[in-house]
N, C-alpha and C positions, 0 to 999 in steps of 0.2 A: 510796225511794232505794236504789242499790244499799249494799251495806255499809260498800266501803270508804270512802263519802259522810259517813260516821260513824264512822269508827273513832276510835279513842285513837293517836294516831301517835307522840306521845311514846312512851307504854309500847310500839310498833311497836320503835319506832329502837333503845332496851335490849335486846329481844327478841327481836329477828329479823333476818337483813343485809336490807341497803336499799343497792339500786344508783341512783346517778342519775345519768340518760343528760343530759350536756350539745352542744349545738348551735350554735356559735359564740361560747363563752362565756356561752351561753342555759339555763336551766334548758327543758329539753324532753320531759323525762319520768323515768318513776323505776319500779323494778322490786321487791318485795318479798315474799322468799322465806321459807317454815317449815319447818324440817324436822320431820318427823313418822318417824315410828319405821319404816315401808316405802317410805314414797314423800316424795317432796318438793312439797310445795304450793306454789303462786302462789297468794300470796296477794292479792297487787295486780299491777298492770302498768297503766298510764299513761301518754299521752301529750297531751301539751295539745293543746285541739279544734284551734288554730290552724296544728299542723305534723302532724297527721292525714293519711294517706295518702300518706304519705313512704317507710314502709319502717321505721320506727322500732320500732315494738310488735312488729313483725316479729323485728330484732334482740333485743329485749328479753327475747321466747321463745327463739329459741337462747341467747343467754348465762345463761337460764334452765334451759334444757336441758344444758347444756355445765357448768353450775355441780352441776345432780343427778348427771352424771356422774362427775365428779370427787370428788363425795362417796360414790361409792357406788351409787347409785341404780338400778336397771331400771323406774323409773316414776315420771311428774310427772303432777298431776292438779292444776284448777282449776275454779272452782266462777264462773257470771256470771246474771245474773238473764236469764229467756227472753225481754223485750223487747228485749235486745242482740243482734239477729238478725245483724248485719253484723259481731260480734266471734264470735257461734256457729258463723257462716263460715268464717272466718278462723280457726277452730278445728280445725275438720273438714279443710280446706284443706290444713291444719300436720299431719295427722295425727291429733288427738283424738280421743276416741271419747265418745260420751253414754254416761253409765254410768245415769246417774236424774235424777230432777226431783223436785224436794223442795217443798213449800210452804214461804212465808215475805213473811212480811207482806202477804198477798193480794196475790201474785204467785207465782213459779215461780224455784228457783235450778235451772241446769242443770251436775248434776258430768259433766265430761270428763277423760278419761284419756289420758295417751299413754306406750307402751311404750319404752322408750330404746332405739338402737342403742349401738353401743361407739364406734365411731370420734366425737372431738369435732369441733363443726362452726364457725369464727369468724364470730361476730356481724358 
């Protein structure tokens, strides 16, 4: 599974901001951010299988991006297991970059990087 499939969301929600993207008064997806000391981590991003291919996760990366900006940042980086070929796309796509491939739990997590520009961009 991948991680966030297991995480502690409780101690997430004290510890980290948590965006949640609603859809008609729909819970539709949720965005969850770390600041770390250079860059700013995604550490989740979510969107339920069912409104998948919407443009939604899409948004969720800019406001994720728009959000490191504002604190600071010249770099977001995100970390997704290497069977998520069509979210490692959708990476690349955006800009990412593969930085490594880590084992983990007999499979492969894939860290991606991306460089910020200045100017902010609205979700």
């Amino acid at each position: 599974k991948p991680q966030p499939m297991t995480a502690d969301y409780r101690r997430m929600v004290v510890e980290h901001p948590i965006w949640l993207l609603f859809l008609e008064e729909q819970l539709a997806g949720l965005l969850v951010l770390e600041m770390e000391p250079d860059t700013l981590l995604i550490y989740s991003v979510v969107v339920k299988p069912e409104l998948q291919g919407r443009g939604l996760g899409h948004r969720l990366l800019l406001l994720a991006e728009d959000e490191a900006r504002k604190a600071g940042y010249k770099k977001i980086r995100l970390y997704t297991n290497e069977h998520m070929v069509e979210n490692i796309a959708l990476y690349l796509k955006l800009g990412y970059q593969e930085t490594r491939r880590e084992p983990y739990l007999g499979s492969n997590l894939v860290h991606m990087r991306k460089e910020l520009e200045k100017e902010e961009r609205t979700p």
